[in-house]
Each structure stands twice: as C-alpha cells, then as structure tokens.
C-alpha positions as CSV (number, residue, x, y, z in Angstrom):
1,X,36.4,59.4,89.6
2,X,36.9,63.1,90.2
3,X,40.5,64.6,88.8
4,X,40.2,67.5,90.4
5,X,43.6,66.6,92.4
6,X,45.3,67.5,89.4
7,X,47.7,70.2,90.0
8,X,47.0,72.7,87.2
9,X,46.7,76.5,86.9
10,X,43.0,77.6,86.7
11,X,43.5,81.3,87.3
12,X,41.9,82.7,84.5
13,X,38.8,80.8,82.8
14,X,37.8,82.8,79.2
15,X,34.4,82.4,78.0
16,X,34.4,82.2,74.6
17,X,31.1,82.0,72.0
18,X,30.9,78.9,70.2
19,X,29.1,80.5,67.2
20,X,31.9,83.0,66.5
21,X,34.7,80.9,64.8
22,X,37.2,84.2,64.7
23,X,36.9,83.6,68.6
24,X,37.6,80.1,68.8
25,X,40.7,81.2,66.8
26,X,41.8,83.6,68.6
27,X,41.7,81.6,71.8
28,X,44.8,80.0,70.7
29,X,46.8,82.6,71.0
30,X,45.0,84.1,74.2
31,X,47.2,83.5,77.2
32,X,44.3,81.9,79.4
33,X,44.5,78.8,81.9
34,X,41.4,77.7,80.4
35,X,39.0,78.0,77.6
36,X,35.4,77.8,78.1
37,X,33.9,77.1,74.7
38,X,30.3,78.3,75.3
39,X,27.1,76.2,73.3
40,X,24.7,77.6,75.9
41,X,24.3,81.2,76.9
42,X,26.2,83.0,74.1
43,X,24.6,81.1,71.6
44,X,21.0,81.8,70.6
45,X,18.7,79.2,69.8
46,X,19.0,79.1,66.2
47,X,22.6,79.0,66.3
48,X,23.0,75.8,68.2
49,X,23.2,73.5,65.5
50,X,26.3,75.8,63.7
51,X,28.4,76.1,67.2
52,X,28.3,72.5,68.6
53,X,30.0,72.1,64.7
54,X,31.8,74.8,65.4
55,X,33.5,73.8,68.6
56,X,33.7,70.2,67.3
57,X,35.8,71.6,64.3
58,X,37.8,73.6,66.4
59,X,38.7,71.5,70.0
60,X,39.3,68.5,67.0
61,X,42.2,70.3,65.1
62,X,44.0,70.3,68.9
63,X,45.7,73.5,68.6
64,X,45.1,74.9,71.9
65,X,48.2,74.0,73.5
66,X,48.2,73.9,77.0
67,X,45.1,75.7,78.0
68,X,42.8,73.2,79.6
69,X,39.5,73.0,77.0
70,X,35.9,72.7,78.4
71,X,32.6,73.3,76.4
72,X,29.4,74.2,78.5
73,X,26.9,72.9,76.9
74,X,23.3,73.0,77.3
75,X,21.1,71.3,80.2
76,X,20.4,68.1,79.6
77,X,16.6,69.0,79.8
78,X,16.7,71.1,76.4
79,X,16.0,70.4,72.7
80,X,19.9,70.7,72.6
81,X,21.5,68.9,75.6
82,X,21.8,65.3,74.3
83,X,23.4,66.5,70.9
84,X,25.7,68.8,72.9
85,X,26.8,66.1,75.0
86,X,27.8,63.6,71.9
87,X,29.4,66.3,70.4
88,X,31.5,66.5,73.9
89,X,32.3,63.1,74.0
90,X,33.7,62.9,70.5
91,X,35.5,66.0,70.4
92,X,37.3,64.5,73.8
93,X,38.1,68.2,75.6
94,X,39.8,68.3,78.5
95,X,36.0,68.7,80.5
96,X,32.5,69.4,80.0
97,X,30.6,72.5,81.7
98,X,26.7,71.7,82.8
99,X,24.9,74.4,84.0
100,X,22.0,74.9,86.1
101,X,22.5,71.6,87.9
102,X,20.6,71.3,91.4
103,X,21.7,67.9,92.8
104,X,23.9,65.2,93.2
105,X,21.4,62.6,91.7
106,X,21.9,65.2,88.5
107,X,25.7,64.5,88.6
108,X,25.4,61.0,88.7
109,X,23.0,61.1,85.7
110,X,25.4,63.4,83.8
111,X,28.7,61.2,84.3
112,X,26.3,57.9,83.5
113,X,25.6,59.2,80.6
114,X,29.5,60.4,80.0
115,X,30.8,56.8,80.4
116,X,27.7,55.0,78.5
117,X,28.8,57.4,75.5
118,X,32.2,56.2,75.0
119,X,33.8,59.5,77.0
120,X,37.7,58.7,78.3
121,X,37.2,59.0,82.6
122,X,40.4,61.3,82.3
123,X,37.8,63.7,81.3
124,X,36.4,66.5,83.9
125,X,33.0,67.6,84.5
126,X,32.2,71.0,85.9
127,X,28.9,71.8,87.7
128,X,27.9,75.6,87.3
129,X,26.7,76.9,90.9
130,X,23.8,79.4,90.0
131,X,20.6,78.2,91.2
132,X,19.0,78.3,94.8
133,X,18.7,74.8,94.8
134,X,22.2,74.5,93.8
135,X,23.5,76.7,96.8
136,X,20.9,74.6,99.0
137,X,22.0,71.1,98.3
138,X,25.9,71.9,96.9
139,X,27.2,69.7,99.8
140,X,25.7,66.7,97.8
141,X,26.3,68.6,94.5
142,X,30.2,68.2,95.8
143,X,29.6,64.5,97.2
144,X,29.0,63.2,94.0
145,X,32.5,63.1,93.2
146,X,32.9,60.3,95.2
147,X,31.7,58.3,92.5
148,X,31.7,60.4,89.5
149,X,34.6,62.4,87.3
150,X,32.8,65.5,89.4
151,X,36.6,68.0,89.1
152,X,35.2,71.3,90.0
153,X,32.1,74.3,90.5
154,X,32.0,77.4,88.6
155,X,30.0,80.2,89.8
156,X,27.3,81.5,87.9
157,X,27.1,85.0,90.0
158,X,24.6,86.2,87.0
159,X,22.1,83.7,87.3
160,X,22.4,83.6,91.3
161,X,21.7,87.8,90.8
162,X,18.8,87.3,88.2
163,X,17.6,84.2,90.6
164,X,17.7,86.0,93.9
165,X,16.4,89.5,92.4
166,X,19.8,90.7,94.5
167,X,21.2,94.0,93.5
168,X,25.1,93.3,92.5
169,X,27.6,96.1,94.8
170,X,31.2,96.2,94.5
171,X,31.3,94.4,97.6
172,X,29.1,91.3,96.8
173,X,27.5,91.6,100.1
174,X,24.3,89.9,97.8
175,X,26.8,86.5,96.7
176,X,28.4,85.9,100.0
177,X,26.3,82.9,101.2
178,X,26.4,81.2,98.1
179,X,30.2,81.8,97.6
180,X,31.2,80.6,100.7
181,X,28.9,77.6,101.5
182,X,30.1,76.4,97.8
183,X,33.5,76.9,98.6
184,X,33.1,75.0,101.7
185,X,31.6,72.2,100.0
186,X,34.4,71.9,97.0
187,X,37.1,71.9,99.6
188,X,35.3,69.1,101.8
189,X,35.2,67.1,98.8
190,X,38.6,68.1,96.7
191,X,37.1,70.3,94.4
192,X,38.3,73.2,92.1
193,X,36.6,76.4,92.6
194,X,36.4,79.3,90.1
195,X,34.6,82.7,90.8
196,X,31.7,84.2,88.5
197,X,32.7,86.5,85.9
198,X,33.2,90.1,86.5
199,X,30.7,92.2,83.6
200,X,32.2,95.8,83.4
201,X,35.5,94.9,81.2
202,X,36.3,98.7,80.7
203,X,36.6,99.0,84.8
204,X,40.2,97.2,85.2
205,X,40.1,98.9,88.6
206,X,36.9,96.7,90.0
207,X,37.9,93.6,87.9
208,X,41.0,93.4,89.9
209,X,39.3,94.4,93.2
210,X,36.7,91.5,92.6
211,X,39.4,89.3,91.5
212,X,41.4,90.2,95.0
213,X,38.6,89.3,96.6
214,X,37.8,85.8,95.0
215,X,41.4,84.9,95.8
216,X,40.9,86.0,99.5
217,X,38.1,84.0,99.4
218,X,40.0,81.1,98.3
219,X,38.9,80.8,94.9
220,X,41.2,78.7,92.6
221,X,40.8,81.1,89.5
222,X,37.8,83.5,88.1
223,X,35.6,83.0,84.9
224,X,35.9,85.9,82.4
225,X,34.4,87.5,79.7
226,X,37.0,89.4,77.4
227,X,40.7,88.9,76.6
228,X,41.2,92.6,78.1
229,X,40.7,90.6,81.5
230,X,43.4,87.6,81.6
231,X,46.1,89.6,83.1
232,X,44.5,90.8,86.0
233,X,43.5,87.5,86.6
234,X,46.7,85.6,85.9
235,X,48.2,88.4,88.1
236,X,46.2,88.5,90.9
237,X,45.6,84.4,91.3
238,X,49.5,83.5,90.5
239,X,51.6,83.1,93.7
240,X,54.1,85.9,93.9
241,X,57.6,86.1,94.4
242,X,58.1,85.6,98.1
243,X,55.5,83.4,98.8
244,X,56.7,80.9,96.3
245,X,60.6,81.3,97.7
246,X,59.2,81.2,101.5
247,X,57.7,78.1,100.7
248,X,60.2,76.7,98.9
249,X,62.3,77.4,102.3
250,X,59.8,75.5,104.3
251,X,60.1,72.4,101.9
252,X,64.1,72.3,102.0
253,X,64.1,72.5,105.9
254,X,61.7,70.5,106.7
255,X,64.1,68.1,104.2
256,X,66.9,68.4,106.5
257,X,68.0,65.7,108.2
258,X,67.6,67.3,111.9
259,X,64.2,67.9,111.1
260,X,63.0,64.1,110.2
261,X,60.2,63.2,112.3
262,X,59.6,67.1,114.1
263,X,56.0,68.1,113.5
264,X,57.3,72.0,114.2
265,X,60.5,73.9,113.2
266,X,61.3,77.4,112.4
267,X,61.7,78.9,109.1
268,X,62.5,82.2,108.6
269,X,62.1,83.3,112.5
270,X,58.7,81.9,112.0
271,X,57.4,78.9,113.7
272,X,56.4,76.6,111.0
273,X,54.2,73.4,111.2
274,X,53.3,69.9,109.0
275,X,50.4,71.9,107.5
276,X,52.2,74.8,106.6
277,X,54.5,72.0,105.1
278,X,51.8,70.9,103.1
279,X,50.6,74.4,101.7
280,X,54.0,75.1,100.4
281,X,54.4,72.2,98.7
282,X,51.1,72.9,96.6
283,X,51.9,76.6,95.9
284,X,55.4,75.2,94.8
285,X,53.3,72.9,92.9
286,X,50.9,75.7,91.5
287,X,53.9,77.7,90.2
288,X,55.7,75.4,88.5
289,X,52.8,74.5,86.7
290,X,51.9,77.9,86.1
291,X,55.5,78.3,84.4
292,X,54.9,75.2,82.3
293,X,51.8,76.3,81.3
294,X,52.6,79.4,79.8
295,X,55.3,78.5,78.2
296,X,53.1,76.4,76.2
297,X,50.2,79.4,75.3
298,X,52.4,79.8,72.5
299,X,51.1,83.6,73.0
C-alpha cells in the first residue's frame, strides 16, 4: 500500500550522480529533504555497472540521516533495469524512482516485482511524470496506489519539453496541462507531488520565481540539480511564520470546549470552517517535521 500519507518534508529533492562517489559524500552533509541517487540519466552507459555499486556502497553505510533516500534507476525495459532494481531492494532506501512509466498496469508490474524480491512494503515508489502517455493516462498512473506502495509523481519537465518539441518560458505556459492534470490526479489518490527541476543554477532569481510557482501550484517540493539550489527551495516550500502560528490558532480554538461539535467559528476576525481545521493541522504537521528534519541533516 501507498505511504504517501506520511507527513514528511519533501521541499527540496537533490539529484545526485550515482557514478560520482565525492557526490554521494557530500549529500550527507547537504541540507536537502531528499536525496535522489541517480543510476539513469547522469550515468552513461558504461558507467552503470560502477554506480549501482556505488549507490549500494553508499545508501548501505546509512549515513544520511534524516533525508529520505530514493535511487532512480533505470526502466525496467533496459539492459540495466532488473540489476538496478535488486540492487534497490538490498540496499533498502527509503524509495525507488522509475522513470518513463506510462500506465497503471506498469505500476502494478513494478511493485510485483518489489515484493517478489524480498523489498520491505515500508518502502516508496515514485513514478516520474514525463511522457505523453504518462500525462494521458496519470489518473490510472495515480489509481494504482490503491493496491501498490505507489507514494508519489515527480515531474520530468525535461523529457515532457524534449517530448512535446515545446519551447521552455519563464512562465511554463508549454507545462501547464501536464502539471495540473498530474497534480489533480496525485491529490485524488493521496499522492506526493514534486515539481521538475529548474536548469539555469546561476539564475537564483528564476529558480525562486519557478519555485513560487510550483508551490502556488500546490506542489509538495521541487526536484533539483545543484546544492546552490536547496535554500530557495527549503525557503520557498516551508510554511512561514504566520501561517504556521494562524493555524496553530485555528487548532486550539476549535479545541475549546464552546466549540465542540460547531462546524464554523471565528479565528482571528476570520470566519473559519472544519476544512480549514484540517489544513492547519497538516501545515502544523509539515512544520514540525520540517524542524525535526533538519535538525537531523547534521549540516
């Protein structure tokens, strides 16, 4: 079953090459939510072999911390797949990354083949988003994980460009359709949602206006590609100040005894219902966990 329920900080998701051990090194002392050990795109082909040993070296000394630990590895249709995904199971990350998935029947393969290898159902797997198919059929994509460990989507905004022939603008007019339809689908279903990665690491000034975005969008976190870009991130998807004190506010009064059983009460001069109730009890969530989190980065 899916554990994407888990309250956890996913705000910033670091890509990080599986061939280059300094990396996987530095990575523990890089304050990011989550690591994304990488076997597929940064690795060329004749590297494979080295990084899945790399990775299996590294996630199997457990000195990550707190981060949550995923390895993409490669489809399950390549020369490389298979061995990626035994490698997975017996270095026992936190979750595995597939990418280039186009169904739901693809899902269900993917976690049969999980459990039939021995891997603990306390582990997540990720579906990258970044085929037309994918966008096309991600409402079953997301319905799988109502029988599989399906936690989350991450965008592959690259892939969708190179697949659509779209011409990336600061806006993203080009990613729009497939951004929102997936989002719709991962919250129908329960899902985590992280953004695509933002490619121009010397422009802080776009990485945090695309970032801004994402999280208007209602994107849980964003993928990134250098360490110069966890701040924004952690900045810009953390809840701030006020929000997390309003909502603390709406918790304790709806807590009072004169409020048991009212489905609307006023907080703050505001007029506050159950579902606002709700929201401020996962941002309080969120935050704390946030807190927790980095205090174990050991950063």
């Amino acid at each position: 079953m899916a554990t994407a329920t888990e309250l956890r900080p996913r705000r910033s998701c670091l890509y990080m090459p599986g061939a280059n051990t300094r990396a996987l090194e530095k990575a523990k002392t890089l304050p990011a939510d989550m690591l994304i050990l990488d076997l597929e795109d940064a690795v060329s082909p004749e590297a494979k072999a080295e990084a899945r040993n790399a990775v299996l070296d590294a996630v199997s000394e457990r000195a990550y911390g707190a981060r949550e630990v995923v390895i993409r590895i490669n489809g399950l249709e390549t020369e490389w797949g298979r061995d990626d995904l035994a490698m997975v199971v017996a270095a026992e990350p936190d979750g595995v990354l597939v990418p280039k998935v186009t169904s739901g029947a693809e899902i269900c393969e993917i976690d049969r083949t999980l459990t039939e290898a021995g891997a603990f159902t306390t582990m997540g797997l990720w579906a990258m988003i970044e085929m037309p198919l994918a966008i096309l059929n991600v409402q079953g994509i997301a319905a799988a994980s109502a029988a599989t460990r399906l936690t989350g989507f991450v965008m592959g905004t690259n892939d969708i460009a190179k697949e659509l022939n779209a011409v990336p603008t600061p806006d993203r007019c080009a990613f729009q359709a497939a951004l929102g339809l997936s989002l719709l689908a991962a919250r129908a279903y329960g899902l985590v949602a992280i953004d695509g990665v933002y490619n121009d690491v010397e422009n802080a000034a776009g990485l945090k206006a695309e970032c801004e975005q994402g999280r208007t969008l209602g994107f849980d976190g964003k993928t990134l590609i250098h360490p110069a870009q966890l701040a924004t991130a952690n900045q810009v998807f953390s809840p701030d100040a006020e929000a997390v004190a309003h909502s603390r506010a709406v918790i304790d009064a709806f807590a009072q005894p004169e409020n048991q059983g009212k489905g609307v009460i006023k907080v703050g001069g505001k007029m506050t219902e159950l579902l606002h109730l709700e929201q401020a009890r996962k941002l309080v969530a969120i935050h704390d966990a946030i807190v927790r989190t980095s205090s174990g980065h050991g950063a």
